[in-house]
C-alpha positions as YAML, in Angstrom:
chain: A
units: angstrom
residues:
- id: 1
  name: UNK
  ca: [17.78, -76.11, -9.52]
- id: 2
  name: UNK
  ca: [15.69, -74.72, -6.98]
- id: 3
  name: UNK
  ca: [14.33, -75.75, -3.81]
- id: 4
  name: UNK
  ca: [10.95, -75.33, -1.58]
- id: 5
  name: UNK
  ca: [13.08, -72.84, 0.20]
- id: 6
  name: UNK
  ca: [14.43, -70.90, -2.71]
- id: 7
  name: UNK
  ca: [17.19, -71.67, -2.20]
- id: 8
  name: UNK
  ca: [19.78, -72.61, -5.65]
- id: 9
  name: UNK
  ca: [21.49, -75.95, -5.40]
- id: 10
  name: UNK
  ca: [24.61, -77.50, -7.06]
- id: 11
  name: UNK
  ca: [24.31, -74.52, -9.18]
- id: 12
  name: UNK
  ca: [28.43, -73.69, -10.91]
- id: 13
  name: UNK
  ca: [29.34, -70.32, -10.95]
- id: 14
  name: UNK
  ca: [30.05, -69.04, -14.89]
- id: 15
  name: UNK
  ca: [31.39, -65.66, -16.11]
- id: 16
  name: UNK
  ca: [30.10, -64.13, -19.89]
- id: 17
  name: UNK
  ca: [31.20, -61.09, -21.47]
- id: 18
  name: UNK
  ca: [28.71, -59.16, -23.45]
- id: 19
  name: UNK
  ca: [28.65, -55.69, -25.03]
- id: 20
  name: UNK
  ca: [27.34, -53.09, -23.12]
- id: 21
  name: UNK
  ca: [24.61, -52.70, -25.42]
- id: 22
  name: UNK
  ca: [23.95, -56.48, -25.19]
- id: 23
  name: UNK
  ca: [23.78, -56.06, -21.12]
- id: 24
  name: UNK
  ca: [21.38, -53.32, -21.58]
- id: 25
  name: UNK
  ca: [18.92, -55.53, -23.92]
- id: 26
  name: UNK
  ca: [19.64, -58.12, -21.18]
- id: 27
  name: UNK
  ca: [18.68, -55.89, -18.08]
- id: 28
  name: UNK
  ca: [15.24, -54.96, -20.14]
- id: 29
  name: UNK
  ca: [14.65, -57.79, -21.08]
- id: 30
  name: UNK
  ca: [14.99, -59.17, -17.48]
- id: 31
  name: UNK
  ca: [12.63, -56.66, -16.27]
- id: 32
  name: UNK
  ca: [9.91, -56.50, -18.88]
- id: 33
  name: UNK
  ca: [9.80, -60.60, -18.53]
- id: 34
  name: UNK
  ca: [9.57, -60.38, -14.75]
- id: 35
  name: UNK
  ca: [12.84, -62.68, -14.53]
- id: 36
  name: UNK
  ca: [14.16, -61.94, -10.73]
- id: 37
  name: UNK
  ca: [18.18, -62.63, -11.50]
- id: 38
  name: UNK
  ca: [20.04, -62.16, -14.80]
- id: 39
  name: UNK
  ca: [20.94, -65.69, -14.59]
- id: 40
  name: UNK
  ca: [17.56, -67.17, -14.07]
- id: 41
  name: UNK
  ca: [16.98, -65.48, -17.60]
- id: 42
  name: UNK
  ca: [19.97, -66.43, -19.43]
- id: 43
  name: UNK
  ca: [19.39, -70.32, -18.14]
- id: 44
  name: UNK
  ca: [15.76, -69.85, -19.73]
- id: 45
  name: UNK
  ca: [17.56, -68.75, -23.06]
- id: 46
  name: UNK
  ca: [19.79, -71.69, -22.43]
- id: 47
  name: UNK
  ca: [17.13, -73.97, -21.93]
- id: 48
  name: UNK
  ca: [15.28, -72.82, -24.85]
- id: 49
  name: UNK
  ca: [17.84, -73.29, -27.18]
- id: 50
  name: UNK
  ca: [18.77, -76.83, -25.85]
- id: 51
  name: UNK
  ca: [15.20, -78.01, -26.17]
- id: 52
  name: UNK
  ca: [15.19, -76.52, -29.79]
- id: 53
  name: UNK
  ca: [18.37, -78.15, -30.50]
- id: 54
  name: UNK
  ca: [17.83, -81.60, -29.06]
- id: 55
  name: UNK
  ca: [14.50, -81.87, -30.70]
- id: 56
  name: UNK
  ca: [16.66, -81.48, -33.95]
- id: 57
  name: UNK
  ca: [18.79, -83.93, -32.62]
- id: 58
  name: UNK
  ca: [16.04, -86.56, -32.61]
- id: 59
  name: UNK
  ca: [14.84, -86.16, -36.42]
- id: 60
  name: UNK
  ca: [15.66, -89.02, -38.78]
- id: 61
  name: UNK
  ca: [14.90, -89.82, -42.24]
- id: 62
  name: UNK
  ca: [13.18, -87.29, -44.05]
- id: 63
  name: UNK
  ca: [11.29, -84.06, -42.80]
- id: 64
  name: UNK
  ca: [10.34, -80.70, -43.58]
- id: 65
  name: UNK
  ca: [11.08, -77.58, -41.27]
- id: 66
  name: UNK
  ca: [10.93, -73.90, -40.96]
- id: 67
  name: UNK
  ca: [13.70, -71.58, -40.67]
- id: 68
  name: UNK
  ca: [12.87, -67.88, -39.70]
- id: 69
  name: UNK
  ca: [16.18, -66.07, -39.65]
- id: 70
  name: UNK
  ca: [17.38, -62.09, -39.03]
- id: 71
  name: UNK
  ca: [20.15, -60.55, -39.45]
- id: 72
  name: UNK
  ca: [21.49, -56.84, -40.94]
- id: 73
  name: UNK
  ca: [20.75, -56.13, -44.76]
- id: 74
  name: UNK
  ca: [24.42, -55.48, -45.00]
- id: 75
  name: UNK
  ca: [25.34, -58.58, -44.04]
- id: 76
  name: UNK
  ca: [23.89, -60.53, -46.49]
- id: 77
  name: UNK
  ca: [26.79, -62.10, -48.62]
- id: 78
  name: UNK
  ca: [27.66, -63.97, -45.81]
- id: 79
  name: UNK
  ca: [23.87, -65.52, -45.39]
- id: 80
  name: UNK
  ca: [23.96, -66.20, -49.16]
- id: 81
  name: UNK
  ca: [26.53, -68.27, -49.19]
- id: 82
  name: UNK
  ca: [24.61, -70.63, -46.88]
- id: 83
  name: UNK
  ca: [22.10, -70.58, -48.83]
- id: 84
  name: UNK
  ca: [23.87, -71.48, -51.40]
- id: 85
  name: UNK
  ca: [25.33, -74.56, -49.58]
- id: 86
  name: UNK
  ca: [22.00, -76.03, -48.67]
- id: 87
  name: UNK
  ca: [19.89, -75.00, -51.96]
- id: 88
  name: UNK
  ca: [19.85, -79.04, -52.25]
- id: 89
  name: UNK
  ca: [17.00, -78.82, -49.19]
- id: 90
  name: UNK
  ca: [15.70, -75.06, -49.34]
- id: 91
  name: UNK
  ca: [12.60, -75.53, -51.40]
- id: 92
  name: UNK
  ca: [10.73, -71.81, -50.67]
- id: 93
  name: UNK
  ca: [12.53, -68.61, -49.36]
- id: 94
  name: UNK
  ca: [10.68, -65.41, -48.35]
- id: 95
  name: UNK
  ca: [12.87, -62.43, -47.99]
- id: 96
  name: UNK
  ca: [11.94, -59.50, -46.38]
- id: 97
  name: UNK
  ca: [13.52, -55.88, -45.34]
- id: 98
  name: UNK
  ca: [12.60, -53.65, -42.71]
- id: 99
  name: UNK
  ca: [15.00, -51.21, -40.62]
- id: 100
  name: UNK
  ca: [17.92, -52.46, -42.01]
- id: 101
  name: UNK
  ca: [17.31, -55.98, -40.87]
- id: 102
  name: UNK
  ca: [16.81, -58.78, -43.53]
- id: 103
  name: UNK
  ca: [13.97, -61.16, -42.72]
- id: 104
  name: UNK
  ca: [14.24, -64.77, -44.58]
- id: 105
  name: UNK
  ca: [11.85, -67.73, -43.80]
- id: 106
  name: UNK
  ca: [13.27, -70.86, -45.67]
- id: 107
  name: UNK
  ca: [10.65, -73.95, -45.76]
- id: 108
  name: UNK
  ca: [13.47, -77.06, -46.12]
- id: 109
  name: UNK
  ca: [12.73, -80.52, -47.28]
- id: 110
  name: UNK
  ca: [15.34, -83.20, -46.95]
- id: 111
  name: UNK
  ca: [17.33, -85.78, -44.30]
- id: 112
  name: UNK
  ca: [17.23, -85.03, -40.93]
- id: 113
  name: UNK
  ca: [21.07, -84.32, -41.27]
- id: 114
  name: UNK
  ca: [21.48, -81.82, -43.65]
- id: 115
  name: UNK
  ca: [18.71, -79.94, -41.75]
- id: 116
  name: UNK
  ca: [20.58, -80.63, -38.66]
- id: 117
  name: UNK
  ca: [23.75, -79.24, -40.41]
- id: 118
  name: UNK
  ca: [21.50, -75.85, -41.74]
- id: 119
  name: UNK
  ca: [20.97, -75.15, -38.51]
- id: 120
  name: UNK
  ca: [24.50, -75.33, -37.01]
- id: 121
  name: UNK
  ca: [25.88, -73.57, -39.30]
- id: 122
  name: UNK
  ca: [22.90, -70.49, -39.30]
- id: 123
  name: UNK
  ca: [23.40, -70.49, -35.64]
- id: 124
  name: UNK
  ca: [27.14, -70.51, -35.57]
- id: 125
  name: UNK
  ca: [27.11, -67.83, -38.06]
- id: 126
  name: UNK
  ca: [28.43, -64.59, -36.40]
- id: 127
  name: UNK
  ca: [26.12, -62.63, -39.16]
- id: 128
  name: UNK
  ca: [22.95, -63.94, -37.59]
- id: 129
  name: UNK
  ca: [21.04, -62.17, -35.12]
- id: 130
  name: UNK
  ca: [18.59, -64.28, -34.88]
- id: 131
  name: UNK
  ca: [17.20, -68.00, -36.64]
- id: 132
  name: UNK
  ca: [14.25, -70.73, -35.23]
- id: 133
  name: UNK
  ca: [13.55, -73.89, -36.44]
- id: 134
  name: UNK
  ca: [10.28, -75.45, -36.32]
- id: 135
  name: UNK
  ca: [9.99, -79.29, -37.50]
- id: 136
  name: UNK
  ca: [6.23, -79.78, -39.03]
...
């Protein structure tokens, strides 16, 4: 957190490793969002996700959400299979390829827990690039 002064307090000190090409995306990214540290932007990514994931935390009974997921066309078996594990909730898919990336956007229907458990296991899946989850 920061202070009036600027100043970062009872901030702990964390190493990453990253790809070089992952640093690169990073150091853009910093600069084209105006971030002033590299940390400041990875908390922000942190934070981000965290909010995402406890407002899937709080879900019970039954809902309906969007998933918007990337990752690379030849990757593909691997995001089939979990499709294939959660076809009890997936109720529309729309697939789309451009520059060797595949685009899906799965509208789920079901308990709160198996959409919970879609969206572990899509973000846990080293195939993904990218997925978001939006509860309506």
């Amino acid at each position: 957190m920061e202070n009036p002064s600027g100043k970062v307090n009872n901030m702990e000190i964390i190493s990453i490793s990253m790809d070089k090409n992952t640093l690169k995306q990073l150091n853009r990214t910093q600069e084209k969002l105006g971030f002033k540290s590299r940390s400041k932007l990875v908390r922000a990514g942190i934070d981000s996700l965290m909010n995402e994931y406890s407002a899937l935390e709080s879900l019970r009974g039954r809902n309906d959400a969007v998933f918007t997921v990337i990752y690379q066309h030849r990757r593909k078996d691997g995001f089939g299979n979990i499709m294939s594990r959660f076809e009890d909730i997936i109720t529309t898919e729309i697939h789309q390829h451009s520059n060797g990336n595949c685009l899906r956007i799965l509208i789920v229907s079901g308990d709160a827990e198996r959409i919970i458990e879609l969206f572990r296991t899509i973000k846990s899946s080293k195939e993904i690039n990218s997925v978001s989850c939006n509860i309506l």
